[in-house]
N, C-alpha and C positions, 0 to 999 in steps of 0.2 A: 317196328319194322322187323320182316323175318325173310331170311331166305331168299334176299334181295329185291322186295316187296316191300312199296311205300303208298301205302293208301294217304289219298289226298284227293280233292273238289280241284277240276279244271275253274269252276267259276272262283274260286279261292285266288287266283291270280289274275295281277289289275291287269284292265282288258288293253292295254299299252303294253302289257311283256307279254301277251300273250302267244304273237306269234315266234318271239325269241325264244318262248321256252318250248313249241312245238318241234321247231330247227332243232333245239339242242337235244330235245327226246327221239329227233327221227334222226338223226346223225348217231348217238348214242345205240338207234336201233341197227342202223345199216351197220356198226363196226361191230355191234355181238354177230348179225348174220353172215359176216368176213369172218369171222373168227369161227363161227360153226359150221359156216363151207368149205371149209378148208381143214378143218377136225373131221368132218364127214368123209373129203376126199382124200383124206390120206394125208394131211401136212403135204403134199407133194408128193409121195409116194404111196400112190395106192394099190392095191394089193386085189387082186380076183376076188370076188366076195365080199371084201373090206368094205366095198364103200354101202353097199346095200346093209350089212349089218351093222354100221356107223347112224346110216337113217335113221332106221326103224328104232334106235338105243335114245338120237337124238328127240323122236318125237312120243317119245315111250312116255311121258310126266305130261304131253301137249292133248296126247288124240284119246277121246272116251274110249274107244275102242279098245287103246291099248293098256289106257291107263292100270287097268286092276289085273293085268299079266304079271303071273307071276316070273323072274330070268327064265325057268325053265319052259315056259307056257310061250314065251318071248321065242327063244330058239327052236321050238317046234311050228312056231308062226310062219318062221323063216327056212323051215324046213331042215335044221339042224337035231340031230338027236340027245345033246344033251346041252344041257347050259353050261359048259365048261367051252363049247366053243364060241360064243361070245363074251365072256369074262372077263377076259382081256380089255375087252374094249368098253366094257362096263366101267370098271376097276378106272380106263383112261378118262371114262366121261366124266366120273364123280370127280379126280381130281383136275381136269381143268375148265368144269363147269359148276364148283362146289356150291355157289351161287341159286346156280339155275334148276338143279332136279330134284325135286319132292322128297317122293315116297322110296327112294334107291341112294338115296345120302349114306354112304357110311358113315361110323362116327368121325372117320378121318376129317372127310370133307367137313361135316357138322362142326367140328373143333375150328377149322378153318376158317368158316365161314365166320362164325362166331366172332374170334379174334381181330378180323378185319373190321366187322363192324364196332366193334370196340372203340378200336383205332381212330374208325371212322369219327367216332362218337369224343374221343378226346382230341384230336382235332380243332372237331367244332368248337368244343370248350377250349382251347387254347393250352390244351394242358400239354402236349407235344408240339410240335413241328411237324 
């Protein structure tokens, strides 16, 4: 598992759980997209601009398009002259999506990520709480 990626065969699960385990991935899915519509929009307060450079940050790891932009190549997409003015909000996506973005992980988030699946990992084993 990496990066919050868990390769696994739908036909791997008996076809009795099957539709419980779809509910629980599409329930799982609808509360990442509440939590990145509302990262997008500003927590609540959104800001002229904000929310358009929120987008494009969030689908920056999703869309061929954008994927192989580099920050600076990112904020001239959006018509911004330097990558210093989306940074910001760079800097907000790694840390509350440490999970979720590829190629733009700091090591922050990298370290992050890591440790929870850890976590995750001793857990399973019993070896924590």
């Amino acid at each position: 598992m990496s990066q919050g990626h868990i390769d696994f065969s739908w036909d791997d699960i008996e076809p009795d759980r099957l539709a419980e385990v779809e509910a629980i991935a599409l329930h799982k899915l609808k509360q990442f997209l509440v939590k990145l519509g509302d990262w997008i929009h500003g927590e609540g307060r959104p800001r002229p601009g904000g929310v358009e450079i929120r987008a494009y940050i969030a689908f920056w790891d999703v869309l061929p398009y954008l994927r192989n932009l580099s920050q600076t190549e990112l904020a001239a997409v959006m018509g911004r002259k330097h990558k210093q003015s989306i940074g910001a909000e760079v800097s907000s996506f790694r840390d509350k999506f440490a999970w979720f973005n590829g190629h733009m992980q700091s090591e922050k988030a990298r370290e992050k990520c890591r440790k929870r699946e850890e976590r995750k990992e001793l857990k399973k084993q019993g070896v924590i709480l």
